[in-house]
PLY file of the C-alpha trace (Angstrom):
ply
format ascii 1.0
element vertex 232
property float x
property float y
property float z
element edge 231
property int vertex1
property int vertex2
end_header
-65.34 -9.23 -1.44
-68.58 -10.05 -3.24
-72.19 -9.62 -1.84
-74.65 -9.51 -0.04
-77.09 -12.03 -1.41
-77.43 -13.97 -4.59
-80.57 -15.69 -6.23
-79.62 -17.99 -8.64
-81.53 -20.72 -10.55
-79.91 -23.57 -9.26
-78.03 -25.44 -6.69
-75.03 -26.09 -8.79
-74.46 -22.32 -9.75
-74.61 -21.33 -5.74
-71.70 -24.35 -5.76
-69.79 -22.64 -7.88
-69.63 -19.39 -6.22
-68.48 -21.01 -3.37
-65.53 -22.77 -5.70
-64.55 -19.14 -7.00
-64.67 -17.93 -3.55
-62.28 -20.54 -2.66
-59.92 -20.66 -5.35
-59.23 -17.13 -4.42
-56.22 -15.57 -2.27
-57.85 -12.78 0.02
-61.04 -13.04 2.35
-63.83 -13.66 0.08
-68.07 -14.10 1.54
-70.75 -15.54 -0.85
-74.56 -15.64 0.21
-77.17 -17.60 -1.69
-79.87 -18.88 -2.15
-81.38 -20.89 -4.97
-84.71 -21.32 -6.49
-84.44 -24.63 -7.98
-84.81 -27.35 -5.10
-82.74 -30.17 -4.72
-80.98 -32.57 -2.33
-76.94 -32.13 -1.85
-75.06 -34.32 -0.67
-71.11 -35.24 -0.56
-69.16 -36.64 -3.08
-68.15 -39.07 -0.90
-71.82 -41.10 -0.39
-71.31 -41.92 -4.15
-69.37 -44.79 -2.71
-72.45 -46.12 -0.78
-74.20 -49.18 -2.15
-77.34 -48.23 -4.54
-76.23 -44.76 -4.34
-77.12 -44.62 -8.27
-80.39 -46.13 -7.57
-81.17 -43.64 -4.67
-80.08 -40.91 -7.00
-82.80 -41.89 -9.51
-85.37 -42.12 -7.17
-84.80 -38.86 -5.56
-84.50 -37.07 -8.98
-88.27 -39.08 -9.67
-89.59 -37.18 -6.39
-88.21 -33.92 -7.79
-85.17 -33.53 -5.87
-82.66 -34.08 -7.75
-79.25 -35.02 -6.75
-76.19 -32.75 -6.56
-72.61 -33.27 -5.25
-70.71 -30.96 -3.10
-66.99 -30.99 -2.14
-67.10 -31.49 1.62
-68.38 -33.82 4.47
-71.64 -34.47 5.93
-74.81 -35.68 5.36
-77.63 -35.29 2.68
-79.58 -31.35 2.78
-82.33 -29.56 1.24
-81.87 -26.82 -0.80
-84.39 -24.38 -2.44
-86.75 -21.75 -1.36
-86.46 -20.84 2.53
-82.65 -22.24 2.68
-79.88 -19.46 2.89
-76.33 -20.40 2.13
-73.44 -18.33 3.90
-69.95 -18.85 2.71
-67.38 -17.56 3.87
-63.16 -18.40 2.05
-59.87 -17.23 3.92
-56.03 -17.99 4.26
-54.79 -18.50 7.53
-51.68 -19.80 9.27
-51.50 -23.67 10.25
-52.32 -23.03 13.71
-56.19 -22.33 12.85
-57.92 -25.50 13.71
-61.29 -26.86 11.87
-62.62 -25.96 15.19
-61.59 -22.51 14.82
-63.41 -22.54 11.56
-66.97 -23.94 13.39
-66.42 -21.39 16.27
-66.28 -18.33 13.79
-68.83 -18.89 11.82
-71.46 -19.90 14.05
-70.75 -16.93 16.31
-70.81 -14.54 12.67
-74.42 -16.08 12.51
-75.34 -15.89 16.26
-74.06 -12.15 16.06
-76.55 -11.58 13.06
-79.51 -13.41 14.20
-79.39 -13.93 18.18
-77.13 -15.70 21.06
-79.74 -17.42 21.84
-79.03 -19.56 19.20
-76.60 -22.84 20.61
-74.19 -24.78 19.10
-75.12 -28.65 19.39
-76.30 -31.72 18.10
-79.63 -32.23 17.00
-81.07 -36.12 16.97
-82.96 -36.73 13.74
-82.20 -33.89 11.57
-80.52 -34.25 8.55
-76.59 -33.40 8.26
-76.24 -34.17 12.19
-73.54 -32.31 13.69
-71.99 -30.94 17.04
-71.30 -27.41 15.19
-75.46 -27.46 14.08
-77.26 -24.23 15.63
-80.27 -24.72 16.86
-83.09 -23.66 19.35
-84.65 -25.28 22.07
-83.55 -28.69 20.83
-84.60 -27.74 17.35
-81.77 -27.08 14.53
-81.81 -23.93 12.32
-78.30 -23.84 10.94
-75.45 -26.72 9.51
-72.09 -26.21 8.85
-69.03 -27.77 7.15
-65.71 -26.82 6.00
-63.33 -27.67 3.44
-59.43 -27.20 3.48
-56.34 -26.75 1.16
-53.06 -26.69 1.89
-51.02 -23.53 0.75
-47.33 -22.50 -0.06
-45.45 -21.00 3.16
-46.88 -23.33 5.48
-50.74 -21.94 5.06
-54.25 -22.79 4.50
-56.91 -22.10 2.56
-60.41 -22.54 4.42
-64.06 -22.62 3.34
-66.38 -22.52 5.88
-70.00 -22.93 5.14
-73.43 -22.84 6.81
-76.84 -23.99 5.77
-79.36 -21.42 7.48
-83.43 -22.53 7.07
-84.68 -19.13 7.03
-88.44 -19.18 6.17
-91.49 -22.06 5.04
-92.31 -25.01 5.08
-89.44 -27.87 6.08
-91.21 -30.65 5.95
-91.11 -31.43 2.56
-87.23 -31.01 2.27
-86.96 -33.19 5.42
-89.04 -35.69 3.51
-86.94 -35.64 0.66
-83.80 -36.07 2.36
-85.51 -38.98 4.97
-86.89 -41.00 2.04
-82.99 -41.01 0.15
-81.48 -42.23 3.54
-84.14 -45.01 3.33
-82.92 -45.72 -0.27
-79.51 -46.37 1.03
-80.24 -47.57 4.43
-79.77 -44.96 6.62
-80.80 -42.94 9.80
-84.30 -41.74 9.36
-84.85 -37.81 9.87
-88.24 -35.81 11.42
-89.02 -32.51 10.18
-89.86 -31.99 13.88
-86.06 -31.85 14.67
-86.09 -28.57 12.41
-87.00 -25.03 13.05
-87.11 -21.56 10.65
-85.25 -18.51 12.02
-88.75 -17.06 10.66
-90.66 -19.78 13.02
-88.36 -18.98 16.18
-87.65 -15.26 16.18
-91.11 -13.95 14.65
-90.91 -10.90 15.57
-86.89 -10.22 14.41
-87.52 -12.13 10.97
-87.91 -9.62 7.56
-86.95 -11.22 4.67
-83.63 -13.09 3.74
-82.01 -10.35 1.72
-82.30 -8.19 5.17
-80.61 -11.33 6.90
-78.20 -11.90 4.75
-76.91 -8.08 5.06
-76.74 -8.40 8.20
-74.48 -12.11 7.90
-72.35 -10.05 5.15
-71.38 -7.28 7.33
-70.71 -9.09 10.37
-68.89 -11.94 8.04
-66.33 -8.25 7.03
-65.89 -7.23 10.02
-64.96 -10.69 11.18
-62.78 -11.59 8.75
-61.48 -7.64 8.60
-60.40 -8.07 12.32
-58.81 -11.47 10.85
-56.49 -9.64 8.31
-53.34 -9.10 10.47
-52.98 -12.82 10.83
-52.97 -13.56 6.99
-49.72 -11.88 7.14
-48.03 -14.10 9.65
-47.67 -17.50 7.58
-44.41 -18.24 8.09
-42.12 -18.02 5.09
0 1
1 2
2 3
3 4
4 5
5 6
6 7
7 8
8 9
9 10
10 11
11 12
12 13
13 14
14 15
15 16
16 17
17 18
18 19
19 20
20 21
21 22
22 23
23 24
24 25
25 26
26 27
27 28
28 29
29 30
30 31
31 32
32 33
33 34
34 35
35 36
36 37
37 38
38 39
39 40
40 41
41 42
42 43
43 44
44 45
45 46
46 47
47 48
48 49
49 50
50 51
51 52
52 53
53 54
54 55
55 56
56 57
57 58
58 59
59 60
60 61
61 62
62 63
63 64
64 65
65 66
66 67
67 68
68 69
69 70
70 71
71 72
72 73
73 74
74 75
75 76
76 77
77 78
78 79
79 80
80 81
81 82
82 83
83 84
84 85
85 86
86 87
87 88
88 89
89 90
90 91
91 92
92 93
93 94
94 95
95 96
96 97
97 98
98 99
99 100
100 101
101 102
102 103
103 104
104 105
105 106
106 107
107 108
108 109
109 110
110 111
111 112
112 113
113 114
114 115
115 116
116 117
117 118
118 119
119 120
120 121
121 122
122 123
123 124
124 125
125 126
126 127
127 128
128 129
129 130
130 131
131 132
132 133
133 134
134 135
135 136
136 137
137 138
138 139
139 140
140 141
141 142
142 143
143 144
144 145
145 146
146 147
147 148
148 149
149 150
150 151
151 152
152 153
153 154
154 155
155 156
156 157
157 158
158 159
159 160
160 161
161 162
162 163
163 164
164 165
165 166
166 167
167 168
168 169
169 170
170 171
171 172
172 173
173 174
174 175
175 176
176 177
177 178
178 179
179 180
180 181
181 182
182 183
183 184
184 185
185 186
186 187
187 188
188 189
189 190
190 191
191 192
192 193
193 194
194 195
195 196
196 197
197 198
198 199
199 200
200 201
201 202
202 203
203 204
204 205
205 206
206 207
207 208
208 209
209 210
210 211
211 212
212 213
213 214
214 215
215 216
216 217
217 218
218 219
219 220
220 221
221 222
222 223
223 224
224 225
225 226
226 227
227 228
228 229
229 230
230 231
């Protein structure tokens, strides 16, 4: 396993940690963050009408546009936005909701259980696995799957965590390339920081993301036995 926490330039390096991570056999966790904003969004919305003109536009505003393997909606990355990765083999009988379940409780074990899994009206990359706070979302998630010899899967579970700053501007960005293509507006106001909700818990990210990278090991650690039951 690699960690805990890596700053790289840009969005699409973070990406491709989380590809390596993937591509791999054995339990794997990547944490970054990049310095670089941009908007992601999946590969999937290039099929949207004026996608290419959005894309411009939001590249003009100085968020440029990157694609990412799995579902959702349009996010912010950059400064204050903490990416937690986390790549494993299971059996077929781990469900995508499996998936949701153990990483949001990884992050609600790191950062508090007062954190509650939900949907979150207006915010950007809606979901029913967000986290949030008081109606307020801190944390997305997604997954992506593969299919393996002996009846297994690969999984890559990932979670978007707004750590720290100002979230307006990302909100902004993301609200004003829905408009581009027609779709549901977003409000910064549906957004919270871990740093805004739990003042007096928040450091800094690389203390955070020691804590998501040790209880990411032990999770997946207390995982292991079951890698070894995909059938034959």
């Amino acid at each position: 396993m690699t960690g805990p926490l890596h700053i790289v330039k840009t969005v699409e390096k973070g990406l491709a940690l989380e590809k390596e991570a993937f591509v791999f056999d054995g339990p794997e966790i990547r944490l970054w963050t990049a310095q670089r904003q941009a908007l992601v969004c999946p590969a999937s919305m290039q099929r949207l009408t004026g996608f290419e003109r959005a894309a411009d536009r939001t590249a003009v505003r100085g968020w440029p546009l990157v694609l990412r393997p799995t579902g959702g909606g349009a996010v912010p990355q950059g400064a204050g936005v903490l990416n937690l990765a986390l790549a494993f083999t299971h059996g077929q009988s781990f469900t995508i909701e499996d998936g949701y379940r153990l990483v949001t409780q990884i992050i609600r074990d790191a950062v508090s259980p007062e954190l509650t899994p939900s949907a979150t009206p207006d915010s950007f990359c809606d979901g029913a696995w967000n986290l949030g706070i008081f109606g307020r979302k801190i944390v997305g998630t997604a997954q992506r799957l593969r299919p393996m010899g002996g009846g297994g899967k690969r999984i890559l579970a990932h979670a978007l965590i707004l750590t720290d700053g100002d979230i307006a501007p990302g909100a902004a960005a993301v609200g004003l390339f829905h408009r581009d293509l027609g779709l549901a507006s977003v409000s910064a106001d549906a957004h919270t920081t871990l740093q805004s909700a739990f003042p007096e818990r928040w450091r800094t990210a690389e203390d955070l993301a020691t804590r998501l990278y040790d209880k990411t090991f032990a999770a997946l650690t207390a995982m292991k036995p079951n890698f070894e039951e995909i059938a034959a």
